[in-house]
LUMPALO-84465 format. One record per residue: x, y, z of N, C-alpha, C in turn; residue in one letter. Coordinates in Angstrom, 1 decimal, always signed. Example, Ala and Ser with C-alpha at 12.3 -4.5 7.8 and 13.67 -1.06 7.14 Angstrom:
<<+13.2, -5.7, +7.8>, <+12.3, -4.5, +7.8>, <+13.2, -3.3, +7.8>, "A">
<<+12.8, -2.2, +7.1>, <+13.7, -1.1, +7.1>, <+12.9, +0.0, +7.9>, "S">
//
This chain:
<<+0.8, -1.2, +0.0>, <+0.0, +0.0, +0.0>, <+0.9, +1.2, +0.0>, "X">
<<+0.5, +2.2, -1.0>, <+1.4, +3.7, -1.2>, <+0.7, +4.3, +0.1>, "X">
<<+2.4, +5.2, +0.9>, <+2.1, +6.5, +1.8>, <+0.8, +7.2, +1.3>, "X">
<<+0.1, +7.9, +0.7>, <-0.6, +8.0, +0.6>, <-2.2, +7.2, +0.6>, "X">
<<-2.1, +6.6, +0.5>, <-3.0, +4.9, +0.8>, <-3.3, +5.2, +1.9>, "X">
<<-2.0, +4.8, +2.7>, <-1.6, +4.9, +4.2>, <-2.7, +5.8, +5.1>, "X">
<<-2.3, +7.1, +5.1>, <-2.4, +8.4, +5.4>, <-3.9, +8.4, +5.0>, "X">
<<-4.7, +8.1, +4.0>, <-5.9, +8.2, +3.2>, <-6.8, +7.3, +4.6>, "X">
<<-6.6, +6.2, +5.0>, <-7.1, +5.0, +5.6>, <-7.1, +5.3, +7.0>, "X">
<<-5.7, +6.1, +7.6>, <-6.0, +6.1, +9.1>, <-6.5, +7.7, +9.3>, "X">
<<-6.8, +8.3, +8.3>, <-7.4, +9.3, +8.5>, <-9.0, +9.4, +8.4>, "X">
<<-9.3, +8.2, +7.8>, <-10.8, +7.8, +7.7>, <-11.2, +7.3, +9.3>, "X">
<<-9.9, +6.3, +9.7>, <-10.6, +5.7, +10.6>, <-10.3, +6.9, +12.0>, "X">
<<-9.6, +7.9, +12.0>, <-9.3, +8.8, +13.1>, <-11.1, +9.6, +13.0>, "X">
<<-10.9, +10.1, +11.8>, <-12.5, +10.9, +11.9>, <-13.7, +9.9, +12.3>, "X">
<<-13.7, +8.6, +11.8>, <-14.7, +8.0, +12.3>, <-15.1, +7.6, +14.4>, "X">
<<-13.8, +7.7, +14.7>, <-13.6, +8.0, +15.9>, <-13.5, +8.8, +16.4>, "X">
<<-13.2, +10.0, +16.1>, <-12.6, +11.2, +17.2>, <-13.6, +11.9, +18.0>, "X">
<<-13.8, +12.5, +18.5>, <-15.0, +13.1, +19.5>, <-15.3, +14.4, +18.1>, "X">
<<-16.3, +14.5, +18.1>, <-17.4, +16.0, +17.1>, <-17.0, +17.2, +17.8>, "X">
<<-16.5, +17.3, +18.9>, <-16.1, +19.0, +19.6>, <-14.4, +18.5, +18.8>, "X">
<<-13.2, +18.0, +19.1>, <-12.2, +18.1, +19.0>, <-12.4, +17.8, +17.1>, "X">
<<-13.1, +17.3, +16.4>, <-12.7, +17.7, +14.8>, <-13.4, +19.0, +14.7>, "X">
<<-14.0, +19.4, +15.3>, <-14.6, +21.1, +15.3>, <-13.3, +21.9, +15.0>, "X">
<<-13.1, +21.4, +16.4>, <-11.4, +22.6, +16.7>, <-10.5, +22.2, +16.0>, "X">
<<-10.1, +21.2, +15.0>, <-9.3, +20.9, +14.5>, <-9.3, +21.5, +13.1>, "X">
<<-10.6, +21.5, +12.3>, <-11.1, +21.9, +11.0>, <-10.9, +23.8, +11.7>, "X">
<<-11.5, +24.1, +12.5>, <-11.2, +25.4, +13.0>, <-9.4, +26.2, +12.8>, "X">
<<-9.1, +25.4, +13.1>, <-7.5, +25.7, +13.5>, <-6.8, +25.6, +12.2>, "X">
<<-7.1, +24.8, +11.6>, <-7.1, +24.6, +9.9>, <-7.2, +25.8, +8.9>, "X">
<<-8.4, +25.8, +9.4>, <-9.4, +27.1, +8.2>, <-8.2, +28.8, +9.0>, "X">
<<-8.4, +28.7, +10.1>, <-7.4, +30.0, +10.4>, <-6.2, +30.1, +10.0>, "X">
<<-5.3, +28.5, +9.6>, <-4.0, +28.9, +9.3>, <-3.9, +29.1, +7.5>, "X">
<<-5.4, +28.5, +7.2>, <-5.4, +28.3, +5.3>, <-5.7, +30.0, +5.4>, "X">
<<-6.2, +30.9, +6.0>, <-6.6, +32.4, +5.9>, <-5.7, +33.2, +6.5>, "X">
<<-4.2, +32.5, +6.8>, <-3.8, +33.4, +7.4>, <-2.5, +34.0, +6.6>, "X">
<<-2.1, +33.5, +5.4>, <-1.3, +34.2, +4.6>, <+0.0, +33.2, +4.8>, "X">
<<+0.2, +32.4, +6.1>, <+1.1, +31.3, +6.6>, <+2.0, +30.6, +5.2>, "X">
<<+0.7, +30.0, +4.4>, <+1.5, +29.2, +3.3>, <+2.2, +30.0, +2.4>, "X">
<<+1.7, +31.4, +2.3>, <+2.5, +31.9, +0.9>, <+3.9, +32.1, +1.7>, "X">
<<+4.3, +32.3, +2.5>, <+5.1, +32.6, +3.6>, <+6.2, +31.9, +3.7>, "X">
<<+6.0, +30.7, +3.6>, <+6.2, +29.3, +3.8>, <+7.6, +29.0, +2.5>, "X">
<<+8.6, +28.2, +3.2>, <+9.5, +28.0, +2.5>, <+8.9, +26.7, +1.2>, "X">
<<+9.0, +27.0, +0.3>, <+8.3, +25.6, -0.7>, <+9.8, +24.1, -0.9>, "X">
<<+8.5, +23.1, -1.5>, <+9.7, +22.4, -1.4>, <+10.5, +22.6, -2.4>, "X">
<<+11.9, +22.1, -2.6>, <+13.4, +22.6, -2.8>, <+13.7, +23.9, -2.9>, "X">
<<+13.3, +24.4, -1.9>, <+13.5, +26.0, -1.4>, <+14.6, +25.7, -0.5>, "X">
<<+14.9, +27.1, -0.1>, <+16.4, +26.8, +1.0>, <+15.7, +27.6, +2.1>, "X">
<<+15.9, +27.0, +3.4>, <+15.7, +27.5, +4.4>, <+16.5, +28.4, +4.8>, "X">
<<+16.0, +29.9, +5.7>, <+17.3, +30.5, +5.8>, <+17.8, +30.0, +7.5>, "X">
<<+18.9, +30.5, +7.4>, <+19.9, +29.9, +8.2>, <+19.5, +30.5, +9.4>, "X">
<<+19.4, +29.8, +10.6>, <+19.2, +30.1, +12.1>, <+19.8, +29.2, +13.0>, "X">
<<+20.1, +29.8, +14.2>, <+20.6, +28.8, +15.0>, <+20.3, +28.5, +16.3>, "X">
<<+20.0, +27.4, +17.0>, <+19.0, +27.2, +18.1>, <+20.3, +26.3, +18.6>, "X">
<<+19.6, +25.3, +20.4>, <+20.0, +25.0, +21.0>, <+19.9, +23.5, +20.6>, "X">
<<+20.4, +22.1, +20.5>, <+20.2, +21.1, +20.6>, <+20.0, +20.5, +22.3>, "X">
<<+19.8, +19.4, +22.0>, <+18.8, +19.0, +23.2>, <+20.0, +18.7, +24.2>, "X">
<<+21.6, +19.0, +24.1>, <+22.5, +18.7, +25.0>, <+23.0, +20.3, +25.4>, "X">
<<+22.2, +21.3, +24.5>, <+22.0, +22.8, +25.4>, <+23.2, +23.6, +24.2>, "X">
<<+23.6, +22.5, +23.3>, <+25.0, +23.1, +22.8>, <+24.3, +23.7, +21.4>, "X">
<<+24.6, +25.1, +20.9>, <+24.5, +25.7, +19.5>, <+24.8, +25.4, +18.2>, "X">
<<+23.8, +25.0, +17.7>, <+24.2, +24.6, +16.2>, <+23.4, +25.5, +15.1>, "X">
<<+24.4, +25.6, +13.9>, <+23.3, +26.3, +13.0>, <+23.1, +25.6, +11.9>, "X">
<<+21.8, +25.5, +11.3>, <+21.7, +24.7, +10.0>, <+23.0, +25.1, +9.3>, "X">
<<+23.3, +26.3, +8.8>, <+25.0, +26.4, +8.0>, <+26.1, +25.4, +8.0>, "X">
<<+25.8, +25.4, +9.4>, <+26.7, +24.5, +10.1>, <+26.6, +22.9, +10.1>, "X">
<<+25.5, +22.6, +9.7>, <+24.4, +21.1, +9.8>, <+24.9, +20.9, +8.1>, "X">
<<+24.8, +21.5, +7.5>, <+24.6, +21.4, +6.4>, <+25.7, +21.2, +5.9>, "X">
<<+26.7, +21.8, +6.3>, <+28.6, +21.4, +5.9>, <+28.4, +20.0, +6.4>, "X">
<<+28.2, +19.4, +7.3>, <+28.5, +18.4, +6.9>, <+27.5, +16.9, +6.2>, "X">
<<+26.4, +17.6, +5.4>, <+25.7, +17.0, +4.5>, <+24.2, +17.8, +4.5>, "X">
<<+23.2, +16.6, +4.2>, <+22.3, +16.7, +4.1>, <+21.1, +17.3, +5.7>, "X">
<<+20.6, +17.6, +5.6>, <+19.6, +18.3, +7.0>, <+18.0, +17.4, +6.4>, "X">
<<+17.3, +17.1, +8.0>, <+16.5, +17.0, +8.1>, <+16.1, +17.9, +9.0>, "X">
<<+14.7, +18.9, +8.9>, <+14.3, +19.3, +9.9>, <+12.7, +19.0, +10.4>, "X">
<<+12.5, +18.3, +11.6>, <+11.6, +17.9, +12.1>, <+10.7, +19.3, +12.9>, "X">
<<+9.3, +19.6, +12.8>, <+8.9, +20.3, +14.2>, <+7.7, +19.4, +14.8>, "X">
<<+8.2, +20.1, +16.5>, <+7.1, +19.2, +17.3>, <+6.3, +20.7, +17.7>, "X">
<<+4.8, +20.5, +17.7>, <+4.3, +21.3, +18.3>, <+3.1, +20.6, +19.7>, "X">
<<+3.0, +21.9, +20.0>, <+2.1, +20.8, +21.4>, <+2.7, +21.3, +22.6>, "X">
<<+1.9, +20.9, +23.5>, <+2.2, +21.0, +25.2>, <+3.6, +20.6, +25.7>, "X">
<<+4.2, +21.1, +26.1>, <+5.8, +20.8, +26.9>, <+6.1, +20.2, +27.9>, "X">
//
């Protein structure tokens, strides 16, 4: 079965489960980021990200510039409660 198969099937079965208040707020949260100018904004794919530099999770500074000399970068985000 293709990733998109995939993705197509457990998203049938998440809506068929999920509680009717939380896909409210979900389709809500959706519709505000599709109106909010976000995606034109948005780096596209094979676009270059610009360079910044944050803390890794052992507190030490790295910058994608930096990530990137020595190859390829993946960049993951987590959003959510801490």
């Amino acid at each position: 079965m293709k990733l998109q198969e995939q993705l197509d099937t457990y998203k049938k079965g998440f809506i068929a489960k999920a509680p009717r208040a939380a896909l409210e707020t979900m389709h809500r949260a959706t519709e505000l980021l599709a109106t909010s100018g976000l995606m034109e904004r948005a780096v596209k794919v094979g676009g270059h990200a610009p360079d910044f530099t944050l803390e890794d999770t052992a507190g030490r500074r790295v910058s994608l510039s930096g990530l990137l000399g020595a190859g390829p970068v993946v960049l993951a985000f987590y959003r959510g409660k801490w």
